[in-house]
Legacy VTK file of the C-alpha trace (Angstrom):
# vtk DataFile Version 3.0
C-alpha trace
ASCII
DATASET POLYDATA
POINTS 115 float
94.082 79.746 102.889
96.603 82.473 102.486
95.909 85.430 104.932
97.870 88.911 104.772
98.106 90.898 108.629
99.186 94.085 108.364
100.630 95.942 111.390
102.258 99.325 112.189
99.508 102.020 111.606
98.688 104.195 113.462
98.688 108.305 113.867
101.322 110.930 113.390
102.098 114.307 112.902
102.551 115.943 109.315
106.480 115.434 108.743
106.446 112.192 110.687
107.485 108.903 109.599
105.368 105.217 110.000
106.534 101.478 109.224
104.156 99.260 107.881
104.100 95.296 107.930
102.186 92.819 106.051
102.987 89.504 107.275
102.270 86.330 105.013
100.790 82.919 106.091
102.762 81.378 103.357
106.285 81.970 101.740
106.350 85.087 99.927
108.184 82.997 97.087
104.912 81.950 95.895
103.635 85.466 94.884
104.843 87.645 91.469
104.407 90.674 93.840
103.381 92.242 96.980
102.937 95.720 98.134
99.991 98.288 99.426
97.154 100.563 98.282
95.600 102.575 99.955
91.758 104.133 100.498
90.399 107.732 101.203
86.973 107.920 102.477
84.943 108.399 99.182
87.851 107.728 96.569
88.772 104.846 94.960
91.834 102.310 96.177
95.064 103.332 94.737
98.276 101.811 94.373
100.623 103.069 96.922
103.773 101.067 95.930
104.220 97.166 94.698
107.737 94.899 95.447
108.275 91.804 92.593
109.581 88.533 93.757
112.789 89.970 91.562
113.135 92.897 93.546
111.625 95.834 91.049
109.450 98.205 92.825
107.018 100.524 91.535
105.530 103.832 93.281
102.611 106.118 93.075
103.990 109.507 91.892
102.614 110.871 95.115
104.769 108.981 97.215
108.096 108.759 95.483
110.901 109.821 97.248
109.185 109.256 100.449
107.949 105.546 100.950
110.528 102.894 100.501
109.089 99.728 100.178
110.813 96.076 100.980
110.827 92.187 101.451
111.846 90.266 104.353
112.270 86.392 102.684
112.841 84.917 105.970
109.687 86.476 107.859
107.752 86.018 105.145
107.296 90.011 104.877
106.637 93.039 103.152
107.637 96.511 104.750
106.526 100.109 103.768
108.667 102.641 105.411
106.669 105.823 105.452
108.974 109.361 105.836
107.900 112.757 105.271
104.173 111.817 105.793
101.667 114.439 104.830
97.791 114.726 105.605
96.781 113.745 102.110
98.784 110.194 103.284
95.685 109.848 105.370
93.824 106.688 104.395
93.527 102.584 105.605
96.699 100.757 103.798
95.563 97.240 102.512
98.476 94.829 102.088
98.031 92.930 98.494
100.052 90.036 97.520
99.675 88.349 93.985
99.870 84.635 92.550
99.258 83.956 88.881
95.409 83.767 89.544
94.770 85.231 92.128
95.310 88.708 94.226
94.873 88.325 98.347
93.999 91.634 100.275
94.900 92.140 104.042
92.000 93.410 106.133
93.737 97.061 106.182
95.643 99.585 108.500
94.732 103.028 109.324
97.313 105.957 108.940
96.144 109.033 110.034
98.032 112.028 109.540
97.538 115.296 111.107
98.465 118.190 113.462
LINES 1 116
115 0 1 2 3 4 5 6 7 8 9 10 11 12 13 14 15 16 17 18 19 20 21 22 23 24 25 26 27 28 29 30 31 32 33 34 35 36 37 38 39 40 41 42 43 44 45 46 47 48 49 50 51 52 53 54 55 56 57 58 59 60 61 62 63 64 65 66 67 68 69 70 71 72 73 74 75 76 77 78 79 80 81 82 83 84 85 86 87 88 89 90 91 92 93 94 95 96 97 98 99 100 101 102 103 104 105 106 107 108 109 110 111 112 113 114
């Protein structure tokens, strides 16, 4: 059973800067892609940014420029550096990683961002 554990939430001040980690019980060579959404209290999950196994990343308009998103092979990792971080960042971050049938979600890591 593949499990996702994120790490590295937490709470800042507006400005500050966070590093996320989504660790994989399996090598991250078996997934197309990997990356994080996020989740507002009362809106819908959103893509926050998404790594491929070739190294293309994507990012939600909102966050480019700011989040930087990586792989770690060896660890079997994913990484979301977090700079600039604003109060609308505020929201749990759920690792997802994706096979060719199936998407895995970690159980989420609250960012809170505020003065």
């Amino acid at each position: 059973q593949v499990q996702l554990v994120e790490s590295g939430g937490g709470w800042v001040h507006p400005g500050g800067s966070l590093r996320l980690s989504c660790a994989a019980s399996i090598s991250i060579f078996n997934f197309n892609a990997m990356g994080w959404y996020r989740q507002s209290p009362g809106k819908q999950r959103e893509l926050v940014a998404t790594i491929r196994k070739i190294g293309s990343s994507i990012y939600a308009d909102s966050v480019q420029g700011r989040f930087t998103i990586s792989r770690d092979n060896f660890k079997n990792a994913v990484h979301l550096q977090m700079n600039s971080l604003e109060p609308e960042d505020t929201a749990v971050y759920y690792c997802h990683a994706e096979d060719r049938s199936t998407t895995f979600w970690g159980q989420g890591t609250q960012v809170t961002v505020s003065s």
